[in-house]
N, C-alpha and C positions, 0 to 999 in steps of 0.2 A: 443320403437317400432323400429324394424329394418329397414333401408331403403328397400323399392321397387321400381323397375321401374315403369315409368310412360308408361300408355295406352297399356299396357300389360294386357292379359284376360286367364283367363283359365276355362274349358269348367265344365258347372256342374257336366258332370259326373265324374271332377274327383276333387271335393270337399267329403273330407272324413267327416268331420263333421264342426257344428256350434255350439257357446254354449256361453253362458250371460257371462260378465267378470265383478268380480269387481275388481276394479281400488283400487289400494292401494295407498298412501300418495304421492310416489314419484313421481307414473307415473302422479297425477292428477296435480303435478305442472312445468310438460313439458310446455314450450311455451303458445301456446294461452289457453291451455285447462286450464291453471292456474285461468284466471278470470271464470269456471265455477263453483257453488253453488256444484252442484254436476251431474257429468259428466256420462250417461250410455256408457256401451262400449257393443262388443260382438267380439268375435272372430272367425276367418275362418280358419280351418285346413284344407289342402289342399296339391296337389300332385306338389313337386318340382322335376323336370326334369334335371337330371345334366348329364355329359357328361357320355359316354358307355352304355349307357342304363340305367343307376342307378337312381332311384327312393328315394325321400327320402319325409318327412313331414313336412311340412314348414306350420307357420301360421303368421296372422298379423289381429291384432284387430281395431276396428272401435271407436272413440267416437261419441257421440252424447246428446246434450244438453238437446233432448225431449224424454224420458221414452219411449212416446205412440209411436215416429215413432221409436225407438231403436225395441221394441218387433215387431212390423208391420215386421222389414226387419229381425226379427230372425225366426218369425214364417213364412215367403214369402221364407227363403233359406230353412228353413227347408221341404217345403212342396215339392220343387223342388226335393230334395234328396228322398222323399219319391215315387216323380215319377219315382224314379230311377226302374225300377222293375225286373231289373237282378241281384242286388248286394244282399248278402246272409246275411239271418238274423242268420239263427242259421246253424253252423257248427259240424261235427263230425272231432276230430282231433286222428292222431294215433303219437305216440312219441317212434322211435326206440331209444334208451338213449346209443344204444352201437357200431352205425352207425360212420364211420370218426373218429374223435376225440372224440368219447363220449364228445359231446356239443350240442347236442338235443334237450335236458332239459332244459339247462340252453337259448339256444338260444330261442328257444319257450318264456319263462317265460318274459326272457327281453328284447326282439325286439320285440317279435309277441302280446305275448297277451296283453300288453300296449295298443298298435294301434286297434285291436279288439274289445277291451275293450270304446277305444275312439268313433269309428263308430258303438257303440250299439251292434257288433253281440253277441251273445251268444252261448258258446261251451260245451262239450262233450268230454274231455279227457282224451285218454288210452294209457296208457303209454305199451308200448309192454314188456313183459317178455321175446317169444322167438320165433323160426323162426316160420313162420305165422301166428303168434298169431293175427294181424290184419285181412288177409287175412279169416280164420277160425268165427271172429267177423264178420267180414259183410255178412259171408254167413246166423245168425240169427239173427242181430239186425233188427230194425225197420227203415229201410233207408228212407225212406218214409215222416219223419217229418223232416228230416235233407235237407239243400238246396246246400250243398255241404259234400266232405270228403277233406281233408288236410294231408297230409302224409308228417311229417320232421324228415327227414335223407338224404338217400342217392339215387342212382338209383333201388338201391337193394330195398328200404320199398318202390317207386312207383308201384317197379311190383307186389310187396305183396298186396297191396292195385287195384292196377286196378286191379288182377286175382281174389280177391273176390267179387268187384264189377262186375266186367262181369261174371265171374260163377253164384252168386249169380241171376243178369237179366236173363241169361239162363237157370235157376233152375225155377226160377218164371215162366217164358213163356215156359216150357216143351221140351227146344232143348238140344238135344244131341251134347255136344262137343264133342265127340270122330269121327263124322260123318264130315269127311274132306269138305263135300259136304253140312251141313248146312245152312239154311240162319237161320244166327246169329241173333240177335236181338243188337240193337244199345244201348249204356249205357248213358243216357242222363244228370246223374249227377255227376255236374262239379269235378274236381279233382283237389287240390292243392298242390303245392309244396315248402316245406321250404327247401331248399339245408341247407344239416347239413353234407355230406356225403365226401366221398375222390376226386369225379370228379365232379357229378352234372351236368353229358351230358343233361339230358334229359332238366333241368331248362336252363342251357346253350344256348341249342339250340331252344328254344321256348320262353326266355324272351329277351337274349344276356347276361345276368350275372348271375353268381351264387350268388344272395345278399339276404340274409333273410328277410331286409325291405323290397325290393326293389318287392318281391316275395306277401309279406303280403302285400301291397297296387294294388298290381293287384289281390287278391283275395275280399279284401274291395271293391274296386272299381267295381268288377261284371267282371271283363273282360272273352271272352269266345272264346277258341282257338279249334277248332276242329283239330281232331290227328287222321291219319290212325293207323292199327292195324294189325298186321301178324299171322297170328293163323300156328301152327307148327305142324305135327302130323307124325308117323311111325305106314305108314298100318292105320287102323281104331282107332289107339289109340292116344287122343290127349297127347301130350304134353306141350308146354308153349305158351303165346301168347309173342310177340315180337315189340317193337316202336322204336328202337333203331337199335341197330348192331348183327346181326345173323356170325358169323365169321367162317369159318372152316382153318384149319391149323394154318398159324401165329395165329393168333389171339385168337385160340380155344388152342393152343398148352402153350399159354402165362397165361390164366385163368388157366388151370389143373395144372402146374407148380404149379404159385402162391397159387394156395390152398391150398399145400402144406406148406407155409411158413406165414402163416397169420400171428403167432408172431412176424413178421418182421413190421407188421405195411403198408401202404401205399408203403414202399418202396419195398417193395415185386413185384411189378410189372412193376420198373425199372429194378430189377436184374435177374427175368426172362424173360422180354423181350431183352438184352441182350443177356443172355444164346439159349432163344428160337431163336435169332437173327445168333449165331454163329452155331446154330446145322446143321439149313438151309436145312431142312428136304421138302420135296411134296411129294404130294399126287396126285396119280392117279385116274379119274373116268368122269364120265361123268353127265354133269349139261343140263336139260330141263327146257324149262323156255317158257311162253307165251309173248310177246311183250304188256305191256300200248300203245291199241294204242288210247286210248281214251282221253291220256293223251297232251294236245299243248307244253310242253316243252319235253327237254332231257337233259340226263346228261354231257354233256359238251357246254350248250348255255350262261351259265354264270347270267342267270336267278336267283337270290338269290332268295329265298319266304321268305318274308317282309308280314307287316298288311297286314290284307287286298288282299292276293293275290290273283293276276288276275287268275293267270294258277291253283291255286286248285280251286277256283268257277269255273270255266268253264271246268274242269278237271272232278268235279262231277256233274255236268251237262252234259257231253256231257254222263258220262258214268252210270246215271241213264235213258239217253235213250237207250242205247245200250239195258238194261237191261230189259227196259219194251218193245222193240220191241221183243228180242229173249227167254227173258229170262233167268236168270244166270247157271239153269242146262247146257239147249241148247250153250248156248254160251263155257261152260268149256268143254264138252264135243269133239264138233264140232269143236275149233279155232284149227289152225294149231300151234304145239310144235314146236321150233325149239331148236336143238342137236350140243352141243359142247363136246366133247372129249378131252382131253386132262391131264396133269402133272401141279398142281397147288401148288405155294407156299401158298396162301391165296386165301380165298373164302370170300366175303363179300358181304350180301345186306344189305342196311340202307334203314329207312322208314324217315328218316332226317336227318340234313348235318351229325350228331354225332361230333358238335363242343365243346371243352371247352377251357380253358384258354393256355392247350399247344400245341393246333392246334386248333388256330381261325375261318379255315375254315371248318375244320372236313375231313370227310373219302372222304364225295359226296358234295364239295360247294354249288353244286343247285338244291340236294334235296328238294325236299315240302313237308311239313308236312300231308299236306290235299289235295294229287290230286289222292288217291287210286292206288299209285305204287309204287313201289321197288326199288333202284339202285340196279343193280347184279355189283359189281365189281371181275372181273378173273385176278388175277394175275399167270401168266405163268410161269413154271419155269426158269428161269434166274440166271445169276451168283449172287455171294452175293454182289458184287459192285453196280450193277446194280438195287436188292432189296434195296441197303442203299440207291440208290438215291430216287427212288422211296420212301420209307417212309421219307427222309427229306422233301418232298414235302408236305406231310402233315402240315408241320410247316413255309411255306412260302407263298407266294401269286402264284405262278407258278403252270403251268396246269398240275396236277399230274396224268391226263390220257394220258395223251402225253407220251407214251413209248410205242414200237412196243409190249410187250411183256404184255402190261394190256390192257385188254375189258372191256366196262361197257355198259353195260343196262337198261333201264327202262323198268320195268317187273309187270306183275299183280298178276302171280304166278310161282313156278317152283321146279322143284324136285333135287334132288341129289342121284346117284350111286355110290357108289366106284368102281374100277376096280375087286375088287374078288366077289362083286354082280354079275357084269353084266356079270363073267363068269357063274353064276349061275342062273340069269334069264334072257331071252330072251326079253321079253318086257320093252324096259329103260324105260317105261310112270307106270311101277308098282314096287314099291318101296321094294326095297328087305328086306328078314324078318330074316336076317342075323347081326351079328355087323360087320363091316365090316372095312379093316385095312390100316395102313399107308404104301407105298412104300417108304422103306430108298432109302434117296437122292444114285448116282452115285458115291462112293466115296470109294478110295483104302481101307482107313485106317477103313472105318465104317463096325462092325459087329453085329451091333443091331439087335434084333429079331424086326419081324412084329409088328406091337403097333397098334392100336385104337389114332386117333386124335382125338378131339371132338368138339363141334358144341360149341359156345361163344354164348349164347343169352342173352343178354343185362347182361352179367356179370355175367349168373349162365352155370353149364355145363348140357347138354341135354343126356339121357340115351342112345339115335341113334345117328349115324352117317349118317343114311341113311335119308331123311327128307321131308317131304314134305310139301309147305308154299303157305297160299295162302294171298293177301294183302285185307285187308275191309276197304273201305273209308270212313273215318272221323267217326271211330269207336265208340271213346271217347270222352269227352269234357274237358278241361282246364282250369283253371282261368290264362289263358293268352292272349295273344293278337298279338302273331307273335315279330316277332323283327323288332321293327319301326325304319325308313329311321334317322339317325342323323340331327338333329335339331339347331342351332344355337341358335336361340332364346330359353327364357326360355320361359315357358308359367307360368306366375301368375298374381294375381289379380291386377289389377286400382284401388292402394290404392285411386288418388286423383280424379276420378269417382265418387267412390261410396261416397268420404266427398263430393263431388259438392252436391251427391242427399240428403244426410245429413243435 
């Protein structure tokens, strides 16, 4: 038995399982247990806590001299667990096998359903063929008996996987997504994530690591993270929903590139965001957008959203009253738009920080996941020195809105024009039904025809450029729990506790 600390506790709910041990020859002649006849044991599986957020499964078993109080305190943990009545029994898993590394499969098989397998759940596994194959399943299976969905790959099989499960609730309850203007219906079953993928933004920024264990014991454990949702649409036709990063230029110009070169592998979007980095192309048009103002934080108070956050409960709170005073027609209609103009390198709103391993803080540091609003980040046209420093800031601890020539926002919704729209339609607040094009940068030597940018939505490209976004709080739900405050201490069991009551 491995040493533990002493008077150290960890909380039931995040004991993964308990189970009868027998004791084999050598363990039963450790120390004192040696003068026992014959010794019961049982053992605790349970959530060890280790540094950066990582999660792992750690157990330590009990002896005991008396049979009758052995089963008393297996049948007394067990029952606890059973009070557990968030954590899922039976799961639906989808497995993109060609996500990242093509290691899906194999990660699933021997990290995940080991541990599943340990905490009793029972699963449902489909292994995907091809692109929506998941997405296209959940629109007819029986969702119904299943207590969760679990999606391992990448960010790409999340959005396949939530666009079925919200289509699919919107199918059920009779609402038209193509109606910019609907009240949505909320998707209340949980959604898990095994990072298998190339970034693993979305796991990243909702556990703080990309770890497969670490992933599968916050879905064991019940954990439940509610996630706003961006619904995207041009004119009355919807297009994608959005949790992540909506990009236009840099960002949008970096994905079209790279889809080009998929046989390159992951490094496909080092060497186009390079390339995209020296073209140094804006775009002209004009961005409407309503103000959060429902929201008590903004994007640059340094506010992290951690468990538990204060500012998304009170976020949605303050803006389920707004709602039921005025109601959400009245209020979209009514609230005052407010209108920027201008020559943009990059257009970016995040519905969370969009942190991973090579920008720790992401795009918006103090995004919230769950306070029903948008960062709008505008970056202005600028020389290319000036954009490098600007995107090194990404990758440091420095306030990366601090430059005359970047604005950001927290926004509930807002639309986007190009410049050759708005010479064609008069009202910026109606979304032109045009594709509408790139203005080449100012520059001697460039003779590019007019091009099409395109819109980045969490990693796929959007048919318009023209767009219009509105943000739904706490759309979806999670099997996470935020990214908790760093801990020193570990948390686990009082080995020499529970011998006292032994």
């Amino acid at each position: 038995m491995s040493p533990v600390p002493e008077n150290c506790f960890v909380p039931t709910s995040e004991i993964i399982a308990v189970e009868e041990t027998e004791l084999n020859k050598k363990q039963r002649n450790i120390g004192k247990w040696q003068k026992m006849a014959k010794p019961h044991a049982f053992t605790v599986y349970y959530v060890k806590k280790a540094r950066n957020h990582r999660w792992r499964c750690s157990d330590v078993t009990f002896w005991c001299v008396d049979e009758h109080l052995c089963n008393q305190w297996i049948q007394a943990l067990k029952e606890l667990l059973e009070m557990q009545k968030s954590r899922p029994k039976h799961l639906l898993v989808y497995i993109n096998p060609y996500g990242g590394k093509r290691q899906g499969k194999s990660i699933y098989e021997q990290k995940v359903a080991p541990l599943f397998s340990l905490a009793s759940i029972s699963t449902d596994v489909v292994i995907t063929e091809h692109a929506n194959h998941a997405k296209d399943n959940l629109l007819e299976v029986n969702i119904n008996k299943y207590d969760g969905v679990v999606c391992v790959g990448g960010d790409g099989m999340f959005s396949e996987v939530m666009h079925g499960l919200i289509g699919r609730i919107q199918k059920d309850s009779g609402i038209d997504q193509n109606n910019p203007k609907a009240p949505l219906v909320q998707c209340n079953i949980r959604i898990g994530i095994i990072p298998a993928g190339s970034t693993d933004c979305i796991c990243y920024s909702t556990i703080g690591i990309s770890d497969p264990v670490t992933s599968a014991l916050h879905i064991i454990v019940g954990d439940c993270q509610p996630l706003d949702v961006s619904s995207v649409h041009h004119n009355n036709t919807f297009l994608k929903y959005s949790v992540s990063l909506l990009g236009y230029g840099f960002y949008g110009d970096i994905l079209k590139d790279s889809e080009k070169k998929r046989w390159m592998g992951p490094m496909r979007y080092d060497y186009s965001g390079f390339k995209t980095f020296l073209s140094h192309h804006y775009y002209e048009g004009t961005i409407s957008f309503q103000p959060a103002k429902h929201t008590l934080g903004s994007p640059r108070d340094k506010d992290s959203c951690r468990t538990g956050c204060y500012i998304c409960k009170k976020s949605e709170q303050q803006l389920a009253e707004q709602h039921k005073e005025c109601g959400l027609k009245h209020e979209e209609d009514e609230e005052e738009w407010k209108v920027i103009k201008g020559k943009f390198l990059a257009i970016n709103a995040v519905n969370m920080s969009c942190a991973c391993p090579r920008s720790p803080k992401g795009l918006s540091p103090a995004a919230h996941l769950a306070d029903g609003s948008a960062d709008l980040i505008l970056v202005r046209k600028c020389s290319r020195f000036d954009f490098l420093r600007y995107l090194v800031r990404h990758t440091n601890q420095d306030d990366q809105f601090d430059f005359s020539f970047v604005d950001v926002y927290r926004v509930k919704s807002f639309q986007f024009t190009s410049k050759l729209s708005e010479d064609n339609e008069s009202n910026i607040t109606d979304i032109g039904k045009k594709r509408f094009g790139q203005f080449c940068r100012d520059h001697p030597a460039c003779c590019c025809n007019i091009a099409n940018s395109t819109w980045n939505c969490d990693g796929e490209t959007l048919d318009s450029s023209a767009i219009q976004v509105r943000v739904h709080c706490q759309f979806v739900k999670l099997f996470a729990r935020g990214i908790e405050e760093n801990s020193k201490d570990e948390a686990v069991y009082s080995q020499s506790s529970i011998e006292q009551l032994l």
